[in-house]
C-alpha atoms as one frame of an Amber mdcrd trajectory, in Angstrom:
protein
   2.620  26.345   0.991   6.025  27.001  -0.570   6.868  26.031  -4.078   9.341
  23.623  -2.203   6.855  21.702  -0.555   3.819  21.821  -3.384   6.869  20.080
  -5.710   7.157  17.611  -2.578   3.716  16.969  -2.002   3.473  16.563  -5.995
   6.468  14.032  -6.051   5.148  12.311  -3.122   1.768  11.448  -5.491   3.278
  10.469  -8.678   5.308   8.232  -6.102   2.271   6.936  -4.305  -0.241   7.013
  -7.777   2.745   5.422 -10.064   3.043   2.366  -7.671  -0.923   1.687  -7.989
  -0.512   2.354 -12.144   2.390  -0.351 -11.879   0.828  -2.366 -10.510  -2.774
  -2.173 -12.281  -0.625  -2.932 -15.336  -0.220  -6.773 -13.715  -3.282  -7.041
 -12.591  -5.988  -5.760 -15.246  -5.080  -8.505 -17.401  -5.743 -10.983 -14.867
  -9.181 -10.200 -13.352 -11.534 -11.555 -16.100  -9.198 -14.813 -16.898  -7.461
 -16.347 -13.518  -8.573 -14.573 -11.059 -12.109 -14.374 -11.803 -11.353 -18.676
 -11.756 -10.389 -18.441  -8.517 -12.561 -19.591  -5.579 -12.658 -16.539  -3.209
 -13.945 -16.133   0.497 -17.547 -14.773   0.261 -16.425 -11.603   1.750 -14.217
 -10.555  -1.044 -15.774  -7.722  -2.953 -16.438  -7.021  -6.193 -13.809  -6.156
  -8.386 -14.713  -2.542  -9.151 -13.939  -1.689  -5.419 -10.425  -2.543  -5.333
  -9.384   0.766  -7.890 -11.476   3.149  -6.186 -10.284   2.401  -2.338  -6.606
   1.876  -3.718  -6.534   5.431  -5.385  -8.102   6.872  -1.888  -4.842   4.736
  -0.118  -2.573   5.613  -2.546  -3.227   9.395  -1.920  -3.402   9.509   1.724
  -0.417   7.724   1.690   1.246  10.342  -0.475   0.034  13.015   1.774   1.919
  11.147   4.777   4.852  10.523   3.205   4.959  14.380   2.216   4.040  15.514
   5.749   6.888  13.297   7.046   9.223  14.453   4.447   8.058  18.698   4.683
   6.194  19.217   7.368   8.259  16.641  10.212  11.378  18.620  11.370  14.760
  16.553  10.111  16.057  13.740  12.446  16.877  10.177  13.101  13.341   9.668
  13.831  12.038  10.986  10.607  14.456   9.318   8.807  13.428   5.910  10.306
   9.420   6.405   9.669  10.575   7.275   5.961  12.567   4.384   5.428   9.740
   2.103   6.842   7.871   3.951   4.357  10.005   3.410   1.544  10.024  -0.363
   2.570   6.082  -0.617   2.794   6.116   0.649  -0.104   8.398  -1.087  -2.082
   6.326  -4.366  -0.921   3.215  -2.844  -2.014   4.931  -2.670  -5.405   5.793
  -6.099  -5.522   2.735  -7.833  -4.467   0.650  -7.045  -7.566   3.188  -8.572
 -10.031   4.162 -11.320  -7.969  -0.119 -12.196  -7.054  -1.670 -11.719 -10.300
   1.843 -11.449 -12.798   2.830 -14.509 -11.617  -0.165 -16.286  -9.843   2.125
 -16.572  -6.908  -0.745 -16.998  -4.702   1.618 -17.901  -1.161   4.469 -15.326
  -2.127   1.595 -12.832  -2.414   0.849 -13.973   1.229   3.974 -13.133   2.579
   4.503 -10.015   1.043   1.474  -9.150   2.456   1.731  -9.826   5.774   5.315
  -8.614   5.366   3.765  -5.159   4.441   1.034  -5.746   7.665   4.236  -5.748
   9.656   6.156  -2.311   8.001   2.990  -0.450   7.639   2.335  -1.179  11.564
   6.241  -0.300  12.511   5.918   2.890   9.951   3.057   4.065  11.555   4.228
   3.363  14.816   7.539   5.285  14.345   5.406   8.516  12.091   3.654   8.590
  15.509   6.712  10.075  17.221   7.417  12.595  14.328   3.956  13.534  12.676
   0.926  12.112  14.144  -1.601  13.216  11.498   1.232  11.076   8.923   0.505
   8.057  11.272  -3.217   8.585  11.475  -3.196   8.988   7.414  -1.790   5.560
   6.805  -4.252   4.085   9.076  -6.931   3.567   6.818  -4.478   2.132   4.467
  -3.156  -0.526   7.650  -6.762  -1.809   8.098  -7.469  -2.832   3.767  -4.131
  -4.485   3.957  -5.290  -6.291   6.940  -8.580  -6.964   5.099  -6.871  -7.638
   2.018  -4.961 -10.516   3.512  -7.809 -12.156   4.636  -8.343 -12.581   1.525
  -5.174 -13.507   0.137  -4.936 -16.172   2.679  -8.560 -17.286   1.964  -7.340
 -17.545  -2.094  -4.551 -19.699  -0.969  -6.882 -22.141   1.553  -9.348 -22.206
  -1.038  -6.616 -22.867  -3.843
């Protein structure tokens, strides 16, 4: 690995890791006051599991955005799965302060299954450039999809 592409890979985490900081600054406040208040489907877990898969995510998601960005040779096609990324992302950013900041139970909702929708297309178009990249943000597709089940249980139950 070139100096190039460990200062890639290490941009890529702060990316990834500073989103999940961001967004634990919103919603460590909350957990023992409203959300805790909340009813929530029976198959929500604790709250100590949420920080420990999200770091996991958050770092294979780094590594896929790197591999796109280093490893996938320059073109249209790479430039598409990175924008989807950048989008995903960029939702993923906004659903913690908009859930717990704000309470906004149905806007967290749709930004989640907004992100369901650019993780699938992102992975779907890293398939054609880097198919470890796509296979890496697979884990991360399937606790979104879990994740708003529970959202959407929150909001039926709320």
């Amino acid at each position: 690995m070139t100096i190039k592409s460990f200062g890639r890979l290490v941009l890529c985490l702060a990316i990834c890791l500073g989103v999940g900081v961001a967004g634990s600054l919103s919603t460590k406040p909350e957990i023992a006051g409203w959300y805790a208040g909340l009813a929530k489907p029976s198959w929500t877990p604790p709250p100590v599991v949420f920080p420990i898969a999200w770091t996991t995510l958050y770092i294979l998601m780094a590594i896929a955005f790197w591999r796109l960005w280093d490893r996938a040779a320059p073109s249209a096609l790479r430039g598409r799965a990175m924008i989807l990324f950048a989008i995903q992302l960029a939702l993923n950013a906004a659903w913690s302060p908009v859930f717990f900041g704000w309470h906004g139970i149905r806007t967290g909702l749709v930004i989640v299954a907004l992100m369901v929708v650019t993780i699938t297309a992102t992975i779907l178009s890293a398939t054609r450039v880097d198919r470890i990249a796509a296979w890496l943000l697979v884990p991360y597709l399937c606790w979104v999809l879990y994740a708003s089940t529970i959202n959407a249980g929150v909001v039926a139950l709320n």
